[in-house]
N, C-alpha and C positions, 0 to 999 in steps of 0.2 A: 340419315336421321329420319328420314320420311317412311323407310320402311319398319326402323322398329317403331314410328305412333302407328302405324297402320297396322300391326300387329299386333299392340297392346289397344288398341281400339275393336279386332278382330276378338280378342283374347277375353275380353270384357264383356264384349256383345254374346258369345261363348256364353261363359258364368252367368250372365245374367237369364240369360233363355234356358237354361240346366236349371236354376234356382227357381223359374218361376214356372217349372212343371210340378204343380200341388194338385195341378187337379186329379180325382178320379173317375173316370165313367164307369161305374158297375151297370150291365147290361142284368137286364131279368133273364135275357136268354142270348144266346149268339146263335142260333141255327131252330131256325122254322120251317116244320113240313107241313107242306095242304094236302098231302095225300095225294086220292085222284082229283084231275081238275079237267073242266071241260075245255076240247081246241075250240081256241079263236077265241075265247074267253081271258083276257086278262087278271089278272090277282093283285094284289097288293099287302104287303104285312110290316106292320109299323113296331120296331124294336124302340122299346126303351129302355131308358139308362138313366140312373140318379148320380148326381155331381155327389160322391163323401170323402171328395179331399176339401183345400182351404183356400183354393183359389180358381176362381172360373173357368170355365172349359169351354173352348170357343172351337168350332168344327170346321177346320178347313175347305174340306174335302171329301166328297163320297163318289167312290167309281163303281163302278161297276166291271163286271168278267167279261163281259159281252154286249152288244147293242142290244137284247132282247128283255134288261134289267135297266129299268129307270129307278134311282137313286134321288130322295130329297131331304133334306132337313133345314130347320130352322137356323136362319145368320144369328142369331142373339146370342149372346152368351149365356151357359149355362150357369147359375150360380150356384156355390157350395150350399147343398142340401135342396137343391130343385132339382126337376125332372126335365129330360128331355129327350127329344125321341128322331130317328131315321125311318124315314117310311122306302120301299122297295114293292115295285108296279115289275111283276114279269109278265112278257107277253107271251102265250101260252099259243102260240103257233104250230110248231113241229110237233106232231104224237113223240110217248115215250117218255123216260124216266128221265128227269134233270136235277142237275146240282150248280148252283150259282153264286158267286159269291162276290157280295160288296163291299169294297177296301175303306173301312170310315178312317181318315188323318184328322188330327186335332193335335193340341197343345196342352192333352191329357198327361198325367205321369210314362203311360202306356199309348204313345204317340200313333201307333197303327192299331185297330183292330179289325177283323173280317168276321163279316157276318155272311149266314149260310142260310141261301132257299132252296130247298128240295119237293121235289116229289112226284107225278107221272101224268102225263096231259095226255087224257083219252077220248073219247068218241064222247059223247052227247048223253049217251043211251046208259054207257060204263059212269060215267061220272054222277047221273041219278042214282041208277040202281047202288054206288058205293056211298051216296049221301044218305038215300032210304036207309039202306042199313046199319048206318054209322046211327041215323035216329032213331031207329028200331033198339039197336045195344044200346043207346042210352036212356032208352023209356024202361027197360028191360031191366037195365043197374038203377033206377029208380024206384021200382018197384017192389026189389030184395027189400 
């Protein structure tokens, strides 16, 4: 007797947490690149997401790939038709191109998603010279 209540209580507990995935997170983006970035320099890029499902979206959990990716976001719960956001701190140690990726879990409809930081941590010198010219092309497309 004991095990079938404890299987219609398992069974329950089931349906009910299937039932009450209404949330949606729509991310404006899942995969952010900074291009070059300078070593020793840490970054940070804050993804956000609006709740447009019907029922709150509460964020478990954010991991990270590796220790060199700090992962945070807000405990509150999100509500249907508010924003909410994961912010990701890499530390930009090792020269060279990188790709990282943080596991956000939530009680979303879409209970896992992975977001992605990319892009190449160089010398001091590279990392000016490719900001100069990132703001040179865009004084440049401003002025067409």
């Amino acid at each position: 007797m004991k095990t079938v209540l404890s299987l219609f209580v398992a069974f329950f507990a089931f349906v009910t947490v299937s039932l009450a995935q209404n949330g949606v997170a729509a991310f404006s983006t899942e995969t952010h690149d900074f291009g070059k970035i300078e070593q020793g320099k840490p970054v940070t890029h804050e993804f956000a997401f609006k709740n447009t499902g019907t029922e709150p979206i509460i964020i478990t959990d954010a991991s990270a790939s590796c220790g060199c990716t700090k992962p945070s976001w807000s405990k509150e719960p999100v509500a249907p038709g508010q924003t909410g956001k994961i912010s990701a701190t890499f530390n930009a140690a090792g020269m060279g191109p990188f790709t990282k990726t943080v596991t956000v879990t939530s009680n979303a409809k879409t209970s896992m998603v992975y977001l992605t930081l990319k892009g190449e941590v160089v010398s001091k010198e590279a990392a000016e010279a490719a900001a100069q010219a990132g703001a040179a092309g865009a004084k440049k497309k401003g002025t067409k």
